[in-house]
Structure formats: C-alpha cells, structure tokens
NUTI-269507 format. One record per residue (C-alpha): residue number from 1; residue in three letters; x, y, z. Coordinates in nm, 3 decimals. Example, Ala and Ser with C-alpha at 12.3 -4.5 7.8 and 13.67 -1.06 7.14 Angstrom:
residues 2
<node num="1" residu="ALA" px="1.230" py="-0.450" pz="0.780"/>
<node num="2" residu="SER" px="1.367" py="-0.106" pz="0.714"/>
This chain:
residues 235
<node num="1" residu="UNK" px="-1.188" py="0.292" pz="-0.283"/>
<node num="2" residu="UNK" px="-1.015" py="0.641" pz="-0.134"/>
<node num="3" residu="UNK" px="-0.668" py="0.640" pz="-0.309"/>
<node num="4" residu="UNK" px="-0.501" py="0.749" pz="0.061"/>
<node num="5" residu="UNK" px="-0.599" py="0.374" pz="0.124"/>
<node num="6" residu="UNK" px="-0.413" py="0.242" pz="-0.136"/>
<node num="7" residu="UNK" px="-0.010" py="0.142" pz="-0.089"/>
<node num="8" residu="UNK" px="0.150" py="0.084" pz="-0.465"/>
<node num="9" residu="UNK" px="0.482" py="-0.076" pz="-0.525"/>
<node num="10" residu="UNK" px="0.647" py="-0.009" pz="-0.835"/>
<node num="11" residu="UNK" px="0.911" py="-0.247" pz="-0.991"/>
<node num="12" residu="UNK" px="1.056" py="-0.126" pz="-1.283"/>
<node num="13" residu="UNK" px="1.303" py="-0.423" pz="-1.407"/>
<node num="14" residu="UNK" px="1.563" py="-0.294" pz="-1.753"/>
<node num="15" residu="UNK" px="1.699" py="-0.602" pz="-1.860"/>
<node num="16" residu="UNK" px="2.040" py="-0.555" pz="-2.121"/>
<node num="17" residu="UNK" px="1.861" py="-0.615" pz="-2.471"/>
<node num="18" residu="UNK" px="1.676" py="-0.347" pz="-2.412"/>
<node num="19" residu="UNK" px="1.298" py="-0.489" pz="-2.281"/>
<node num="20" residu="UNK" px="1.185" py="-0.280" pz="-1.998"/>
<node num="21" residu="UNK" px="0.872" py="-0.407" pz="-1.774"/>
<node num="22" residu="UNK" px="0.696" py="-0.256" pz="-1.529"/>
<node num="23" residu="UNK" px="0.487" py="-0.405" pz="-1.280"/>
<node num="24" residu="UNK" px="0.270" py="-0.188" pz="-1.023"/>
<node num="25" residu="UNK" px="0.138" py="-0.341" pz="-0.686"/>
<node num="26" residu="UNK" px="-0.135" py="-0.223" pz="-0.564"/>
<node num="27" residu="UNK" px="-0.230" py="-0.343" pz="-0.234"/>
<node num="28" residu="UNK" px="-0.556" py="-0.202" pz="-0.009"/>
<node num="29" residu="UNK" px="-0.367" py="-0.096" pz="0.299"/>
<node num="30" residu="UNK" px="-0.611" py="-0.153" pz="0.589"/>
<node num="31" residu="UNK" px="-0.595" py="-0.546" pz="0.524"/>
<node num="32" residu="UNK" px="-0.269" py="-0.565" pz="0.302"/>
<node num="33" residu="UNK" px="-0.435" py="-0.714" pz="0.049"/>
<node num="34" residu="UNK" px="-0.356" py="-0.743" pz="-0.323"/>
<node num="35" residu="UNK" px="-0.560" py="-0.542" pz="-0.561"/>
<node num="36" residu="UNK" px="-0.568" py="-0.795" pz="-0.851"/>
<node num="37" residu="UNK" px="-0.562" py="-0.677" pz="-1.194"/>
<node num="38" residu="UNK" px="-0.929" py="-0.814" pz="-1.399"/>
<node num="39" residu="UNK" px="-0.896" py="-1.067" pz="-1.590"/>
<node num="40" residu="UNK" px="-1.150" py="-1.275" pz="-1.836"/>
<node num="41" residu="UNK" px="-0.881" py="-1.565" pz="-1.894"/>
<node num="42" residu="UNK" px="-0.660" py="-1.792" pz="-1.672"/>
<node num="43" residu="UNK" px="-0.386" py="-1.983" pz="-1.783"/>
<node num="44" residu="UNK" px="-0.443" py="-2.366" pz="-1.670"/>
<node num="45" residu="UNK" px="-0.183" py="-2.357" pz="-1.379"/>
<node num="46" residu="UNK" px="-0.410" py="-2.118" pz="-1.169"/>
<node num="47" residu="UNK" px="-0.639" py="-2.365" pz="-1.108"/>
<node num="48" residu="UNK" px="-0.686" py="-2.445" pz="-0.735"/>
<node num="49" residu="UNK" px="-0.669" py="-2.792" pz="-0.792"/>
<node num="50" residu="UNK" px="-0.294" py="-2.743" pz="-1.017"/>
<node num="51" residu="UNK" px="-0.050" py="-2.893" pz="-0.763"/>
<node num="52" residu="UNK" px="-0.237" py="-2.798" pz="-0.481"/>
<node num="53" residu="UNK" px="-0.023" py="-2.718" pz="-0.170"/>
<node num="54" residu="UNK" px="-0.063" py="-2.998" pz="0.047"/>
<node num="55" residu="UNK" px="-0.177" py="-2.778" pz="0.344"/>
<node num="56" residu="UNK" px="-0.416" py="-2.568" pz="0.133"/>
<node num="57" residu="UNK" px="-0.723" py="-2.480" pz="0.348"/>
<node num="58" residu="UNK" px="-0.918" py="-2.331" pz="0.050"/>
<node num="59" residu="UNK" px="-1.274" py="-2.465" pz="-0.078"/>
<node num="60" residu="UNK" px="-1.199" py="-2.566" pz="-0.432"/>
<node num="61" residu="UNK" px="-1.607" py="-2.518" pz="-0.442"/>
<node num="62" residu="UNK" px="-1.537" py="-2.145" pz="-0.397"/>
<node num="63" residu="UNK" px="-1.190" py="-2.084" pz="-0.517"/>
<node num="64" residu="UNK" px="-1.203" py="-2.194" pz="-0.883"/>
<node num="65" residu="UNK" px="-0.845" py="-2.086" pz="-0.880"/>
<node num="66" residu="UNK" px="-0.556" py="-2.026" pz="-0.654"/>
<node num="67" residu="UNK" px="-0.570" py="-1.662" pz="-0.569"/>
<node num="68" residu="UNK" px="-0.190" py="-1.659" pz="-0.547"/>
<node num="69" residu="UNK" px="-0.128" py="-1.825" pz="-0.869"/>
<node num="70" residu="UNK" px="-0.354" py="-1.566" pz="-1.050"/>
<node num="71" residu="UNK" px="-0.130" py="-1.321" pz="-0.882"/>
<node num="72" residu="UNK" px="0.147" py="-1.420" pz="-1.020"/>
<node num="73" residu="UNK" px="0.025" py="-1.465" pz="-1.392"/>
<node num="74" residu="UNK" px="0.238" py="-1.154" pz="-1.529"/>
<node num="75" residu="UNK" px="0.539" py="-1.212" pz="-1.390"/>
<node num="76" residu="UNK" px="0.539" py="-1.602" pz="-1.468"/>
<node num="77" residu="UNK" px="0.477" py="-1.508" pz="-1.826"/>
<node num="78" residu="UNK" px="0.755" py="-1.215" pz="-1.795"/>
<node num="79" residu="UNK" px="1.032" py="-1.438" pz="-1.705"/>
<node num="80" residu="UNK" px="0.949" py="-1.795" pz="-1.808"/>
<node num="81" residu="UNK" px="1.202" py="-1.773" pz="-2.076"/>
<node num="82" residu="UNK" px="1.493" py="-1.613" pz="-1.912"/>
<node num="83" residu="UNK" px="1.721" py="-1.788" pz="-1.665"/>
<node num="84" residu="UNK" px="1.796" py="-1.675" pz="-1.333"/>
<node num="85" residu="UNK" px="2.184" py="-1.530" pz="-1.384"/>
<node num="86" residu="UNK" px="2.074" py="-1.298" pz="-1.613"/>
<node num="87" residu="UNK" px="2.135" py="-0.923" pz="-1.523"/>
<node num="88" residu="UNK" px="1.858" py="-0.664" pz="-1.472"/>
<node num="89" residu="UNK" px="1.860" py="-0.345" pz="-1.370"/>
<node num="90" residu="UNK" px="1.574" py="-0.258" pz="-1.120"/>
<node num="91" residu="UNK" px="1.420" py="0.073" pz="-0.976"/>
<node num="92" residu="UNK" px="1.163" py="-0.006" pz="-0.698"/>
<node num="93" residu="UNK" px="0.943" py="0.276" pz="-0.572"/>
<node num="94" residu="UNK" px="0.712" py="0.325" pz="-0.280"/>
<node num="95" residu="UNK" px="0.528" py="0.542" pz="-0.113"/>
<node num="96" residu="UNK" px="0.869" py="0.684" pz="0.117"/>
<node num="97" residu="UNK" px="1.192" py="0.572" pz="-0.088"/>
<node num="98" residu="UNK" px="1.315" py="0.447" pz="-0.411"/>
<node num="99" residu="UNK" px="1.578" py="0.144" pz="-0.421"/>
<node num="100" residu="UNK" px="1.769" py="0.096" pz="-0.739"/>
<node num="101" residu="UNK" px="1.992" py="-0.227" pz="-0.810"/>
<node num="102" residu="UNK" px="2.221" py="-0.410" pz="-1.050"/>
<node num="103" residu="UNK" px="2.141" py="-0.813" pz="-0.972"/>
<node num="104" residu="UNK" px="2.095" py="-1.142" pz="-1.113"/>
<node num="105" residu="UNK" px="1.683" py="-1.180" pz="-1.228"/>
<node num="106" residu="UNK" px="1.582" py="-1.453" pz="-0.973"/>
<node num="107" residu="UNK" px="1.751" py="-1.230" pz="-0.671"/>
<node num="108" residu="UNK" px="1.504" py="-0.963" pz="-0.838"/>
<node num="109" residu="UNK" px="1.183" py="-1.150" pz="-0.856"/>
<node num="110" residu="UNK" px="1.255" py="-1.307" pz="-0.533"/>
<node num="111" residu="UNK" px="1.230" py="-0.938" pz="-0.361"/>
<node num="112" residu="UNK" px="0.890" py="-0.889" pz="-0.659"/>
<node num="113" residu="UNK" px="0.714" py="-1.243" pz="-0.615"/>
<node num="114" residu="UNK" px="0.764" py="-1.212" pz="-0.194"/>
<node num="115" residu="UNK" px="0.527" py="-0.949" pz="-0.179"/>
<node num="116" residu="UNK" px="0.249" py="-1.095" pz="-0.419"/>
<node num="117" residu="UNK" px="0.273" py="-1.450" pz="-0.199"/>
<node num="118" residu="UNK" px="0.184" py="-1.239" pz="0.089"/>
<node num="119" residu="UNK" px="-0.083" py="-1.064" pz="0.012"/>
<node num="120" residu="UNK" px="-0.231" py="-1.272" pz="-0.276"/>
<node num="121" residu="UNK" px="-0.559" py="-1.425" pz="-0.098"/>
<node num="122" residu="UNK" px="-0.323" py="-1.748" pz="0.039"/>
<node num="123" residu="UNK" px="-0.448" py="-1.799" pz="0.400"/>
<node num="124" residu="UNK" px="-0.113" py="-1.968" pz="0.487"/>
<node num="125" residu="UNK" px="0.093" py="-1.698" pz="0.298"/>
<node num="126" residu="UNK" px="-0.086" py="-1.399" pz="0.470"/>
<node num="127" residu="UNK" px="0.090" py="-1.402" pz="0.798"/>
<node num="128" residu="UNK" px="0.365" py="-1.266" pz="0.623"/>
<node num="129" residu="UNK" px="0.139" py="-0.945" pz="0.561"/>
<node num="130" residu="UNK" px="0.327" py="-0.732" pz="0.827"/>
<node num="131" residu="UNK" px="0.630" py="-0.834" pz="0.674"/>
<node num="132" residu="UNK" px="0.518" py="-0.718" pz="0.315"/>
<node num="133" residu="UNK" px="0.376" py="-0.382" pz="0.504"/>
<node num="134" residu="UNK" px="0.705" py="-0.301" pz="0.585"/>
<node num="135" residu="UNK" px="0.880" py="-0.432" pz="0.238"/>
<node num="136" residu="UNK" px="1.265" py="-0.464" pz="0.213"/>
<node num="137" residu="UNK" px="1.363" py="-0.497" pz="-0.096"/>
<node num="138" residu="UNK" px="1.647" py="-0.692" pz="-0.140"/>
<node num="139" residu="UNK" px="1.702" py="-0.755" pz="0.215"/>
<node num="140" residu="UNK" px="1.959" py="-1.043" pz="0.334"/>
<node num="141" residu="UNK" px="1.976" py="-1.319" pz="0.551"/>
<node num="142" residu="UNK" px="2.053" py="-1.153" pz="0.862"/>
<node num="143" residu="UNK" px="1.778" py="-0.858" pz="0.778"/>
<node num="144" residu="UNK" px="1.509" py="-1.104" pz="0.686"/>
<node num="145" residu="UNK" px="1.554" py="-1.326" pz="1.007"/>
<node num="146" residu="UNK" px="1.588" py="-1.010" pz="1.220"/>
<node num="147" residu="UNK" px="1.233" py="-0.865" pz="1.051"/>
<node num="148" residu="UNK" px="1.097" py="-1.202" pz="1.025"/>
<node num="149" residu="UNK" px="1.120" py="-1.315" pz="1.433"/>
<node num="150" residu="UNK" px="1.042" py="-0.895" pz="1.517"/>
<node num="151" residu="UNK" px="0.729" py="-0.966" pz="1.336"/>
<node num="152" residu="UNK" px="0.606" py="-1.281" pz="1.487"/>
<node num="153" residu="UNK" px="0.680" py="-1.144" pz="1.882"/>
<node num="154" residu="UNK" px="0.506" py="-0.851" pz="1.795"/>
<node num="155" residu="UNK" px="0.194" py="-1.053" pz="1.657"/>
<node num="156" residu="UNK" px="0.250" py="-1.234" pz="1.993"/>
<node num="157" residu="UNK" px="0.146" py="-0.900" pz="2.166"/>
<node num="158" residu="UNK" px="-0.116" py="-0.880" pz="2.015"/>
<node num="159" residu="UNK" px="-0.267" py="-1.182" pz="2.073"/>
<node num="160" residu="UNK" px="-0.236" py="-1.134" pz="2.437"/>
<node num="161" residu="UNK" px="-0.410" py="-0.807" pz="2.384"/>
<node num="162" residu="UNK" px="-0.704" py="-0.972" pz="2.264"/>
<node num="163" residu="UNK" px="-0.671" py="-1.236" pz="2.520"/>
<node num="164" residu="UNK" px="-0.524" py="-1.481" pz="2.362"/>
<node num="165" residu="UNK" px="-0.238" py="-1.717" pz="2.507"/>
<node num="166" residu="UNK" px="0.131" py="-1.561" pz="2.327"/>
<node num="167" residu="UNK" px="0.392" py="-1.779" pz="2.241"/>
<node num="168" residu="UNK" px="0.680" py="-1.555" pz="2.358"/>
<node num="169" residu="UNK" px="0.911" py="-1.812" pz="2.320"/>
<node num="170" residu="UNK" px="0.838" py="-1.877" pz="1.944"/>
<node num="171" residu="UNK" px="0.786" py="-2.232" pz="1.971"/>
<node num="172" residu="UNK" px="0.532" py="-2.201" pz="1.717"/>
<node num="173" residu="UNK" px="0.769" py="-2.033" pz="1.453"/>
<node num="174" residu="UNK" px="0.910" py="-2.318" pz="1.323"/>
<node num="175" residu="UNK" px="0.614" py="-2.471" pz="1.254"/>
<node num="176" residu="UNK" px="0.419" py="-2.147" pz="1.078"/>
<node num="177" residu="UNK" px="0.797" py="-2.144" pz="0.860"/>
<node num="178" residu="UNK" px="0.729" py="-2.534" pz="0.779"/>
<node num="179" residu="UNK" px="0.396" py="-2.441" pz="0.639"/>
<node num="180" residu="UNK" px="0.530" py="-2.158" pz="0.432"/>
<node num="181" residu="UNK" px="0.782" py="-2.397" pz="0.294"/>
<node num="182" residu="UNK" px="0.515" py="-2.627" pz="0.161"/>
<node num="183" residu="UNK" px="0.357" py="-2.363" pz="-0.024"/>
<node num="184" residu="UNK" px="0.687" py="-2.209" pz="-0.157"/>
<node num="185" residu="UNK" px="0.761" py="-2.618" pz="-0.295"/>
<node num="186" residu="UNK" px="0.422" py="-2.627" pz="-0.455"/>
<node num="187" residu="UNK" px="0.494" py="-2.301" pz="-0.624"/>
<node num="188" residu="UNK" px="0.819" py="-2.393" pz="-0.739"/>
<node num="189" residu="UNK" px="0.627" py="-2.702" pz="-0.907"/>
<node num="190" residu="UNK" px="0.374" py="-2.467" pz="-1.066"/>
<node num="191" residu="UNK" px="0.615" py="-2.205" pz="-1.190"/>
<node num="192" residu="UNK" px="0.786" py="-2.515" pz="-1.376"/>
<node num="193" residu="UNK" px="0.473" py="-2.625" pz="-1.573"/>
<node num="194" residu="UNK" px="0.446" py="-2.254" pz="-1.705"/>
<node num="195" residu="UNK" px="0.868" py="-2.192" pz="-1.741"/>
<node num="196" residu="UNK" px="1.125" py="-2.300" pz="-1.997"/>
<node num="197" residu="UNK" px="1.418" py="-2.203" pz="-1.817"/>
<node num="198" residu="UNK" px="1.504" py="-2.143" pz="-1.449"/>
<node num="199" residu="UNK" px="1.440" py="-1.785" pz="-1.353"/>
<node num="200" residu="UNK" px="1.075" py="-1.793" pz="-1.214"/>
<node num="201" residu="UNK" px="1.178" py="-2.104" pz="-1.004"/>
<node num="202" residu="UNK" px="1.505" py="-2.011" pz="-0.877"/>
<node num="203" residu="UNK" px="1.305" py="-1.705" pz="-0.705"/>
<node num="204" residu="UNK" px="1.072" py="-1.899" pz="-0.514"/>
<node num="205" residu="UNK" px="1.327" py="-2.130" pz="-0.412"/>
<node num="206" residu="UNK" px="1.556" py="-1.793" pz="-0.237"/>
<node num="207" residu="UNK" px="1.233" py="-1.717" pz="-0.080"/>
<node num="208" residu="UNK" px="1.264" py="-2.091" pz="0.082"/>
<node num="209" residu="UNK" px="1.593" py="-2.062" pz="0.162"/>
<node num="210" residu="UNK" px="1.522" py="-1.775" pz="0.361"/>
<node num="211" residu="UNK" px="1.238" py="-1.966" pz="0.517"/>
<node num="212" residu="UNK" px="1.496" py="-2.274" pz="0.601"/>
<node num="213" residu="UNK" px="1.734" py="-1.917" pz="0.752"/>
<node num="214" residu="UNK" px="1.452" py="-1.835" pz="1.010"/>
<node num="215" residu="UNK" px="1.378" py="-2.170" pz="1.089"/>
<node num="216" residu="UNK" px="1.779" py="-2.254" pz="1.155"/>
<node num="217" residu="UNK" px="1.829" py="-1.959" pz="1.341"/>
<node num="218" residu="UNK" px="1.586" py="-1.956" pz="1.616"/>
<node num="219" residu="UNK" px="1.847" py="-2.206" pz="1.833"/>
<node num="220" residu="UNK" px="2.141" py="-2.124" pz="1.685"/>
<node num="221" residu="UNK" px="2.453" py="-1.848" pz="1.722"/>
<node num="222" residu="UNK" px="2.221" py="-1.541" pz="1.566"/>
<node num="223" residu="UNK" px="2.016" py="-1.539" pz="1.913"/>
<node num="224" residu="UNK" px="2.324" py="-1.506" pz="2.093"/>
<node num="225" residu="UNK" px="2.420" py="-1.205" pz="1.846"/>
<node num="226" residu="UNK" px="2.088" py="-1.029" pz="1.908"/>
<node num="227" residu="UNK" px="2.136" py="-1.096" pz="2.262"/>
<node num="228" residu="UNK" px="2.430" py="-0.895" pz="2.269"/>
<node num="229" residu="UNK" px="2.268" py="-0.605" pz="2.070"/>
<node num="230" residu="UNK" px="2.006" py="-0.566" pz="2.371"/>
<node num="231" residu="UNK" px="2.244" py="-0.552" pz="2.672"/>
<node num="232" residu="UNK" px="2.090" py="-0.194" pz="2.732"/>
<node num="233" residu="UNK" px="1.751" py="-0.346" pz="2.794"/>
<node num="234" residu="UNK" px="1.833" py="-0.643" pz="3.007"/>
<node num="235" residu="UNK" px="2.104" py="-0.493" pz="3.240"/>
C-alpha cells in the first residue's frame, strides 16, 4: 500500500510513575479504515459471539471475532488496571498538528478508543468515519454535537447526489445515535470482563454520553444557538 495513502495517529500517553505507551493508528485513508496490527492470538472477549451487540449485523460464520474488539486489544490490556482519575500526560500527533494535554486517563482514551470504534470493521460504528477523518481530540460537548450534526447533513448531500431521498431534517439522527449507543453498552460490558478497575469503561461510557448530547440536542436550545450563528445566510 503507497504510504501517501496512509493517515497515522500517534498517541503518546506519560502517565506519573514513569510508564510511557505509545500507540500508532494507522488507518488506509481512501475508506478510513483501520490498519490492524497481526496477530496469531486473541484474548477470549474478541469473540463475535462475547456480548454481542444486540444490533450486530455481522455473520458470526465469517467474523470469528469482533473486528472492533480486536481493535481494541492493546489498549484494553494498557489500562485494565488503572482507574479512570488517574493523570496522564498525552501528546497526539497527526499528519497537520500536534495536541498535547494534562487529563484524567478515561477523558484520554475516550478521545484514543473513539477513533478505533470508527474505523474498526463495525458496520454500525463506521458512519462515524467522517467524523474520525476529521479527528478532534479532546473535543467537548458543544464541538462534538456541532461536528457530529455537520457530518450527518453533509452525508445527506450526498445521498441526494446519488439519488437517494436526504433526510434534511435529521429525523433519522436520533435513531443512527440509538444504535451507536447499543454498541457503546455492549462495549462497556466487554471492557469489564477484561478490566480490574474503571478506566477502560469509564471511556466508552464519555463516548455515550456524548452520544445521549447529540441525541438531546437536536430539539433543544443548541439549535436555536446555531441558528443565531447563521443569520448571514438566512437574511
């Protein structure tokens, strides 16, 4: 594969007694999909059929193992003994900018694991792909909902490009949030057969409560703020 074709993420987490981990994520741009490390081993919670999601549309016939689990394997094992308050200092490069941040671990691997849930292999997961394009690390509510409903009107254009009927008024949102949260839940329940103490899980469950952020905001007071912000198109 040509190396131009290739985006890489580098998190570089320096925790206080001293252990310093890198992870690189290497992601084939064209598709935005994860370059997995190889592996001869899997731990048992990979399996496919390991508190499956309940909307899972994978063939357990062809998919010995959730792709997104497998994905996850070094950073589960990283932080399965550490608990989510504890400090780390983290350097994140890419491609155009470097971030660098004092935080609590799970805010950390919530920004880290984000990226390997979208472009793991899940099919419900990967329509967050744009998103993880376009990574943020560390981005907040507001930011998140603001990329989050930018993304899914854009992908609206799109289908009516192809000729497909767009859902301009994001009815459908909601519903594509709902089926990430059932994914991030069954996560949260593998994450806990692997973990001793709380960091791994406390991650996933920020991602979710950004997921519950989109889905609260499409009727509520942050539409009227955007509004606001777009007066110079509208009048």
């Amino acid at each position: 594969m040509n190396d131009k074709m290739i985006l890489t993420i580098r998190y570089l987490f320096a925790f206080d007694d001293g252990m310093r981990k890198e992870f690189k994520v290497s992601i084939d741009e064209a598709g935005m999909s994860l370059i997995p490390p190889a592996r001869a081993e899997f731990p048992a919670w990979t399996a496919l059929s390991c508190c499956r999601c309940s909307n899972c549309p994978l063939d357990e016939k062809e998919h010995v193992h959730c792709p997104t689990a497998v994905a996850l394997i070094d950073v589960a094992e990283l932080c399965k003994d550490r608990f989510s308050h504890e400090k780390v200092h983290v350097t994140i490069e890419t491609s155009n900018r470097s971030f660098v941040h004092d935080t609590p671990l799970h805010i950390a691997l919530s920004s880290l694991i984000g990226i390997y849930m979208a472009t793991g292999g899940c099919p419900v997961m990967e329509r967050l792909r744009p998103m993880a394009r376009f990574h943020l690390p560390f981005a907040d509510e507001e930011e998140t909902m603001f990329r989050a409903m930018s993304a899914y009107l854009l992908g609206q254009f799109f289908i009516m490009k192809s000729g497909g009927q767009p859902d301009w008024e994001m009815k459908n949102l909601v519903g594509m949030y709902d089926e990430i949260k059932a994914v991030n839940l069954s996560f949260c329940n593998r994450l806990r057969m692997v973990s001793t103490k709380d960091s791994n899980v406390n991650a996933v469950i920020g991602l979710d409560c950004f997921a519950d952020a989109v889905i609260f905001s499409i009727n509520q007071r942050f539409m009227e703020q955007l509004e606001l912000l777009y007066q110079a198109y509208v009048k």
